[in-house]
C-alpha positions as CSV (number, residue, x, y, z in Angstrom):
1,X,90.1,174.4,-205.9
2,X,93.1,175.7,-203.8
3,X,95.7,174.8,-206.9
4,X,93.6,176.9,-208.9
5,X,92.7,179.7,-206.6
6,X,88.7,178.6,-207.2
7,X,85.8,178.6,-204.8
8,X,82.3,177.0,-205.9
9,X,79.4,179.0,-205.7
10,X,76.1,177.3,-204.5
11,X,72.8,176.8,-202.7
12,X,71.2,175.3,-200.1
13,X,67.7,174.8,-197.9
14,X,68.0,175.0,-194.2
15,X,65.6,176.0,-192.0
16,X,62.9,176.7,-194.4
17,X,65.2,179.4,-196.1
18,X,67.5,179.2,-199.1
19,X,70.7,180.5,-198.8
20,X,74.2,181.6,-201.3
21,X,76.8,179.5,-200.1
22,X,80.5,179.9,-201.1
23,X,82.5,176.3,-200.9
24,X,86.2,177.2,-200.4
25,X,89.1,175.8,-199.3
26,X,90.5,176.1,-196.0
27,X,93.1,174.6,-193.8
28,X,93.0,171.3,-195.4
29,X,88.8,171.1,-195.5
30,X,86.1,172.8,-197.2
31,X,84.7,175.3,-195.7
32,X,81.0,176.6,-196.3
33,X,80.7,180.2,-195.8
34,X,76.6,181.8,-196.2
35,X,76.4,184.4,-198.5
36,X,73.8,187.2,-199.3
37,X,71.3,187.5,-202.7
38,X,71.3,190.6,-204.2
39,X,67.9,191.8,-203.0
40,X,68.7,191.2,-199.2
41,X,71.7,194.0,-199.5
42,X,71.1,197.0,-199.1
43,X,72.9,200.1,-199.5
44,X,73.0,202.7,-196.2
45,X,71.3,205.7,-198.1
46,X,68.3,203.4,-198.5
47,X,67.9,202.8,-195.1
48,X,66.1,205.5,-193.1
49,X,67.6,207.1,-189.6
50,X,71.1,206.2,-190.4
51,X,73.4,207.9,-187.4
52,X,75.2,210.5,-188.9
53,X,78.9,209.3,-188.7
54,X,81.1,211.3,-186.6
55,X,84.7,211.2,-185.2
56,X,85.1,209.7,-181.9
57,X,87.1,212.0,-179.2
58,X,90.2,211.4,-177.9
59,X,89.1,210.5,-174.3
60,X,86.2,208.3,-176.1
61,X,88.8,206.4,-177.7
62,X,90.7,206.2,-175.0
63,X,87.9,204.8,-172.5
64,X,86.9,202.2,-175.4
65,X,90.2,200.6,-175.8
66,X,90.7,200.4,-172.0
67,X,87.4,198.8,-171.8
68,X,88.0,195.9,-174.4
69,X,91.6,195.6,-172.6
70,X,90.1,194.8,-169.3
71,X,87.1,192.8,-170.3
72,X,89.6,190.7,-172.7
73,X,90.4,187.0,-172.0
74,X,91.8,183.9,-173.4
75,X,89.4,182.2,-175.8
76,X,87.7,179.4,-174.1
77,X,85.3,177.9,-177.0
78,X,83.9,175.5,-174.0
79,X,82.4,178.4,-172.3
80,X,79.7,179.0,-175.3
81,X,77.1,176.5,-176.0
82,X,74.1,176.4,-178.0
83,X,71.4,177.8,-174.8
84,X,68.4,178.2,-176.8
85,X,68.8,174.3,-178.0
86,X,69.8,172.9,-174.5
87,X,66.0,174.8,-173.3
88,X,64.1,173.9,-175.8
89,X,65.3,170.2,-175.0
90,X,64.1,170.6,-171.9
91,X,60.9,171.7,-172.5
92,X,61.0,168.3,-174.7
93,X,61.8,166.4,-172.2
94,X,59.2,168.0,-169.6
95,X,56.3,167.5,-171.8
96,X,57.3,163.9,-172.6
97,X,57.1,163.2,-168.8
98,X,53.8,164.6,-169.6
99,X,54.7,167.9,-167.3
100,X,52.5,170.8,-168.4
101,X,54.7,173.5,-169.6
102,X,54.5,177.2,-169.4
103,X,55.9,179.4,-171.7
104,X,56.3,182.8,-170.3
105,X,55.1,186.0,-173.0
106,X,57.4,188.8,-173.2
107,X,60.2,190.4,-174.9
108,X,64.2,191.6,-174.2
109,X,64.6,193.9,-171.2
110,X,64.7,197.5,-171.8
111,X,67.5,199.6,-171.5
112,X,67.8,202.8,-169.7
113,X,71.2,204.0,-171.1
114,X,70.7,207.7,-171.8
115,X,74.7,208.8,-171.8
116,X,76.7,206.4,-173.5
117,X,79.8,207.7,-172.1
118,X,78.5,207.5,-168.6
119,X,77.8,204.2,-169.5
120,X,80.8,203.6,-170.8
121,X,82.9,204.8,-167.5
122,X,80.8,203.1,-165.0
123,X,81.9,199.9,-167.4
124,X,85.7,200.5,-167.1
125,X,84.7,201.3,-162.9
126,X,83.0,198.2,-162.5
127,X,85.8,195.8,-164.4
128,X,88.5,197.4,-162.5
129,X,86.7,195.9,-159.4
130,X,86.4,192.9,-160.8
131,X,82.9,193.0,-161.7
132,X,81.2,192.0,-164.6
133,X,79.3,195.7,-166.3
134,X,76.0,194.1,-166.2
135,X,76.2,192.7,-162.6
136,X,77.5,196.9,-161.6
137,X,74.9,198.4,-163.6
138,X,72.5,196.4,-161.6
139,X,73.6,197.5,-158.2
140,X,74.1,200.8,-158.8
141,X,70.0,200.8,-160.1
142,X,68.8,199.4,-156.7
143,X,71.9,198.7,-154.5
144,X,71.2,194.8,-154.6
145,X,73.3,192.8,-157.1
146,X,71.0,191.7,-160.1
147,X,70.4,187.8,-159.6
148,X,70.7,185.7,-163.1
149,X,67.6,185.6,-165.5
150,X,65.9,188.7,-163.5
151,X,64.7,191.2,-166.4
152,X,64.5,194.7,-165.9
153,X,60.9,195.2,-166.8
154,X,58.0,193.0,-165.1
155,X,56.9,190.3,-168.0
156,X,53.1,189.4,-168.8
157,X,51.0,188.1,-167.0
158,X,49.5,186.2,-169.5
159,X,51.6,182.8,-170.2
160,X,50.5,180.6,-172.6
161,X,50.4,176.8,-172.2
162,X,51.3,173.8,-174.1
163,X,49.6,170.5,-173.0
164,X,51.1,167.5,-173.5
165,X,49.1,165.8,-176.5
């Protein structure tokens, strides 16, 4: 495939969901790469409420790239891992201990960024203290330090329970 300049075109089941797969060559393996079908593209004047593109500012620039610069690091692949897998292994092993486990009902925390640009600022403030955005953004909401899994809108309180069969 390489001597020829070739990559196979295929597809695949995972998940429930075919997929378009490109097979290429890469770095001495094959590499699979997901593609898209025709009727899952789209182009942008089909899509309704589009932002009208405009061109960013000098001092919007500016604050941008000195954002990425300070929030930049060395790439550390051992501080990802898959978190939705290692929970749902727990909940696994919980209800094989015959535990009864709660699931709790809600959805992703609102946000309450009106100005971007103030947003953006108090961002480039915060890492130049050597604080994470998220963690400043908290404090400067209620003056205590948001604590880790805390959302900022109250969930349910309906929860829904699996028994252990």
């Amino acid at each position: 495939m390489k001597d020829e300049g070739k990559v196979a075109i295929g597809r695949f089941v995972m998940r429930t969901k075919e997929y378009l797969a490109a097979v290429r060559p890469m770095d001495g393996v094959l590499a699979l790469e997901t593609m898209f079908f025709p009727d899952e593209i789209r182009d942008a004047s089909e899509v309704e409420n589009v932002p009208v593109r405009r061109q960013a500012g000098e001092r919007e620039l500016k604050m941008a790239k000195q954002l990425i610069g300070s929030l930049a690091t060395e790439w550390d692949p051992k501080r990802y891992h898959d978190q939705y897998r290692e929970r749902v292994l727990k909940l696994i092993r919980d209800k094989a201990k015959g535990k009864e486990v709660v699931l709790p009902e809600g959805g992703p925390a609102e946000t309450k960024v009106k100005d971007l640009m103030e947003a953006l600022r108090q961002s480039i403030e915060a890492t130049k203290k050597g604080k994470r955005p998220a963690e400043a953004a908290a404090e400067a909401g209620n003056g205590q330090p948001k604590k880790s899994g805390s959302r900022a809108r109250p969930r349910s309180r309906k929860r829904r329970t699996l028994k252990a069969s």
